[in-house]
C-alpha positions in Angstrom: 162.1 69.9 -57.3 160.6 73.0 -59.0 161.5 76.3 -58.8 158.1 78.3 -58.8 156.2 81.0 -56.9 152.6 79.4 -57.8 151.5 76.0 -57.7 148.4 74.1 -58.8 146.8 71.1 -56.7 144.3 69.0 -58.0 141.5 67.9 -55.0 138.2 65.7 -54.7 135.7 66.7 -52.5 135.5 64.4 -49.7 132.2 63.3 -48.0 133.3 64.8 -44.7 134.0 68.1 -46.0 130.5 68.6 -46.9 127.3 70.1 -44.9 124.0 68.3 -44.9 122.9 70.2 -48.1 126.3 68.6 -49.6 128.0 71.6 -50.1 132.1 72.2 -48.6 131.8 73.7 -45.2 133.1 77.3 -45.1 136.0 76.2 -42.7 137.2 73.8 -44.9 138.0 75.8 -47.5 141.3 77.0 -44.9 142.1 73.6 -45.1 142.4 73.7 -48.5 144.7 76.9 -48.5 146.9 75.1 -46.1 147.6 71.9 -48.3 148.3 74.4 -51.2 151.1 76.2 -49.0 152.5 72.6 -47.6 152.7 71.9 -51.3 154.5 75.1 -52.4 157.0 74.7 -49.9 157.1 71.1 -51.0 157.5 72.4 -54.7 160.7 74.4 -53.5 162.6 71.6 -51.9 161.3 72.0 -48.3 159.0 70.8 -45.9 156.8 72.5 -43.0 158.2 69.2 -41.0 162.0 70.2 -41.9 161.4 74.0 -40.8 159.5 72.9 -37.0 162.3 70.5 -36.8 164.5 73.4 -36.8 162.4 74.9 -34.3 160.9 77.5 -35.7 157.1 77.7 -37.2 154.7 79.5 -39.7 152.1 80.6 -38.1 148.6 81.9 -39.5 148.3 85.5 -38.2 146.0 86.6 -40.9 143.8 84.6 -43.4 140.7 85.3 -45.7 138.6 83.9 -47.6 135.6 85.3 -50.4 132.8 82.8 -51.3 132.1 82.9 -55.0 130.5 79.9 -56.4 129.6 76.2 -54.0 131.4 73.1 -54.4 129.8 70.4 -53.6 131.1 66.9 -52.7 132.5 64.5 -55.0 133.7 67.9 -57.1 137.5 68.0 -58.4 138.5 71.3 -58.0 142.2 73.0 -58.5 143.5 74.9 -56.0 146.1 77.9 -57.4 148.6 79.0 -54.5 151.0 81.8 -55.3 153.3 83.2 -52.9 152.4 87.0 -53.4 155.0 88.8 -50.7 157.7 88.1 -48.4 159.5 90.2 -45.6 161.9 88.8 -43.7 159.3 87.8 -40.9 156.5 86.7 -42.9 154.7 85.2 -46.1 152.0 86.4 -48.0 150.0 83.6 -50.1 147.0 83.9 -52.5 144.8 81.2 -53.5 142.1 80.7 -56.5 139.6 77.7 -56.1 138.3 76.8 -59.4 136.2 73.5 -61.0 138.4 71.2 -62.6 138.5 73.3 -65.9 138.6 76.9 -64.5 135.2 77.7 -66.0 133.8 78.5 -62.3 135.7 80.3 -59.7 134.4 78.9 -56.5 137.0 81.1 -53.7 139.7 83.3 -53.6 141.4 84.0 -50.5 144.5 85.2 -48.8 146.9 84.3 -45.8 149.8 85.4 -43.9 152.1 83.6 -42.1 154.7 84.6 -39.4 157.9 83.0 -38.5 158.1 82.5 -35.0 160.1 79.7 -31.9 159.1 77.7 -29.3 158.6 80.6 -27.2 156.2 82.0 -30.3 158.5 85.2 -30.8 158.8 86.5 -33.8 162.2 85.1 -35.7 163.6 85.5 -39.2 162.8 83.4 -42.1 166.2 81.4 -42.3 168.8 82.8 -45.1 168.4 79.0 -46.7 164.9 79.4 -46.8 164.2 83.0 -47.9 167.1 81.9 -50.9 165.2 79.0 -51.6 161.0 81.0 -51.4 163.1 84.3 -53.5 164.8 81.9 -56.2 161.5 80.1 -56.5 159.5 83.5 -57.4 161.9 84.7 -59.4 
């Protein structure tokens, strides 16, 4: 388990991802900023699957996302996250698409997520998990 506020995930372009001119469809590139969040979590000793277990949720209420460069398929990329803000509601992430040796920034982009339940009220991060995001960033 590491103890870290910013993670790096490597990826490979997948045929799917890809338009008919072989470059990563613009809504995909959300799906990239969601594996590097699941991973971040991941990288501080929890899952997304433990916390809905629990019955509470992350959701997206805000998310952003400037095109810099194409990637196009088949490409490794590296996909910084880095937890930039919490409150004791939400999240705040960053994100940094770059080729696979950070010559060419492809995207950078932005989310924030909101603790909510069932009901989709808005809850407080639990004490275990705001110990475990705030030990991780510091």
């Amino acid at each position: 388990m590491g103890t870290q506020s910013k993670i790096d995930t490597q990826l490979r372009v997948r045929y799917y991802e890809v338009d008919q001119m072989g470059v990563v469809h613009h809504s995909r590139y959300f799906m990239y900023f969601e594996i590097g969040r699941t991973e971040l979590l991941r990288n501080c000793g929890y899952t997304y699957k433990q916390f809905e277990e629990s019955g509470l949720f992350l959701v997206v209420i805000d998310v952003a996302c400037k095109y810099k460069a194409p990637i196009r398929y088949d490409d490794t990329i590296i996909l910084s996250t880095e937890l930039t803000h919490i409150t004791p509601a939400k999240i705040q992430h960053s994100y940094h698409l770059w080729n696979h040796d950070r010559t060419v920034l492809h995207a950078t982009g932005s989310s924030t997520l909101a603790c909510v339940n069932t009901a989709g009220e808005l809850q407080r991060i639990p004490d275990f998990l705001q110990s475990l995001i705030v030990h991780s960033s510091s």
